[in-house]
C-alpha positions, 0 to 999 in steps of 0.5 A: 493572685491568692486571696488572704482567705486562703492563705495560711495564717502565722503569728509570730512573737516571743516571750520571757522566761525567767528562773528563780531570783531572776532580775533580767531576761534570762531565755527568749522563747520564739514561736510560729504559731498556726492562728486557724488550728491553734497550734505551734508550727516552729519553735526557737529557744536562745539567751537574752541576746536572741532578738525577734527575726523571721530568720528562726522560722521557716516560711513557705509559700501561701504563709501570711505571717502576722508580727509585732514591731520587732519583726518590721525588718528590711530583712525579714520582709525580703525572707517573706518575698523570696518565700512567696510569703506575706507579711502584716507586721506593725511598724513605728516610725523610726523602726525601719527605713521607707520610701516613696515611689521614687525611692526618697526617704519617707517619714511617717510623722509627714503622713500624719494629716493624711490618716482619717479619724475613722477608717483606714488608708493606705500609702505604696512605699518602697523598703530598702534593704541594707548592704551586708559585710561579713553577714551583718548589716552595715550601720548608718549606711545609704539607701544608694548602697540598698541591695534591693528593693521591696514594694509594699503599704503601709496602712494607718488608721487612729484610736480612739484617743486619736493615735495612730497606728501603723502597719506594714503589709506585703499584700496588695489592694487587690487582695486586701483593704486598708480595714481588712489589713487592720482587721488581720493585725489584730489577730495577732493577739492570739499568739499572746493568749497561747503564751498565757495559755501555756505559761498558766496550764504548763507553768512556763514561766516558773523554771526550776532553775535559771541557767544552764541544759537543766533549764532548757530541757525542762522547757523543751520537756513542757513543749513536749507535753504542749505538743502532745495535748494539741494532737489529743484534744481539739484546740477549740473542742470541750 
């Protein structure tokens, strides 16, 4: 079994950028971000019809990808197993279905009384992953009609105005504690301070424009530059 310290660490999410006189979500830049070199690995640019998915991003094995509650998907998490990846991902509790070992639905709301006011836990689920038809998801379907199965844990811990908090994880017990499952999510948030980082230095979320190849060139013009700079200066260095 490899150990979380040796894998490589992904993060993943999306940001907004917007043109002038903008009033909606105008192109959705999706990003893999390298969290130990500081460093963009893949990069994805769609409408605002593009929603979050591992699908954009590929994944090798010994990747421990990070992601926020648009990535908790069935699907994505069986992209990360067939891939020999690992997934901390938070969820919410009616943002994808989990069961128990004996694959009966689970609701998270019930679990509540188990979650200490400090420290962490753990609970073993068992996710399903949907029946597809024409490549898409069947909607309102059975867990009897459940392609596949998938083993991993949830983990649950509150704030401190009592909360909880809740994250999904691939990882076993063996290679991971509930607090060192936490203490990875949390270094998700590195991946929004890239997005500030580029939209402040590369102007990012200032486009000439609103629509259209203009558009999307400048963005791929400004992701040349940023690529560029990660390769000239250390990310961490003067």
């Amino acid at each position: 079994m490899v150990s979380a310290n040796y894998m490589r660490l992904r993060l993943v999410d999306a940001t907004v950028l917007c043109g002038p006189g903008a009033t909606g979500t105008e192109w959705r830049l999706h990003v893999m971000y390298d969290g130990a070199r500081r460093t963009f690995s893949s990069v994805d640019i769609t409408d605002e019809h593009g929603g979050e998915t591992l699908a954009r991003h590929p994944l090798q094995s010994g990747d421990l990808v990070l992601g926020d509650r648009g990535y908790a998907h069935a699907r994505g998490l069986a992209q990360a197993v067939d891939a020999d990846a690992h997934l901390v991902v938070r969820v919410e509790v009616d943002t994808i279905r989990l069961c128990d070992l004996t694959r009966r639905p689970l609701d998270l709301d019930a679990l509540k009384a188990s979650v200490p006011r400090t420290g962490a836990v753990g609970f073993d689920v068992r996710v399903p992953v949907p029946p597809t038809k024409n490549g898409r998801a069947q909607r309102n379907w059975s867990t009897r009609n459940a392609e596949r199965w998938l083993n991993a844990r949830v983990v649950a811990a509150r704030t401190r105005e009592g909360a909880i908090v809740w994250v999904l994880t691939t990882l076993p017990e063996d290679v991971a504690s509930p607090a060192e499952i936490l203490d990875l999510y949390r270094f998700r948030w590195q991946i929004e301070l890239a997005f500030k980082r580029w939209k402040s230095l590369l102007h990012l979320d200032k486009l000439p424009s609103s629509c259209g190849p203009t558009a999307k060139s400048w963005i791929l013009a400004r992701l040349l530059a940023a690529a560029l700079a990660e390769k000239i200066v250390a990310p961490c260095g003067d």
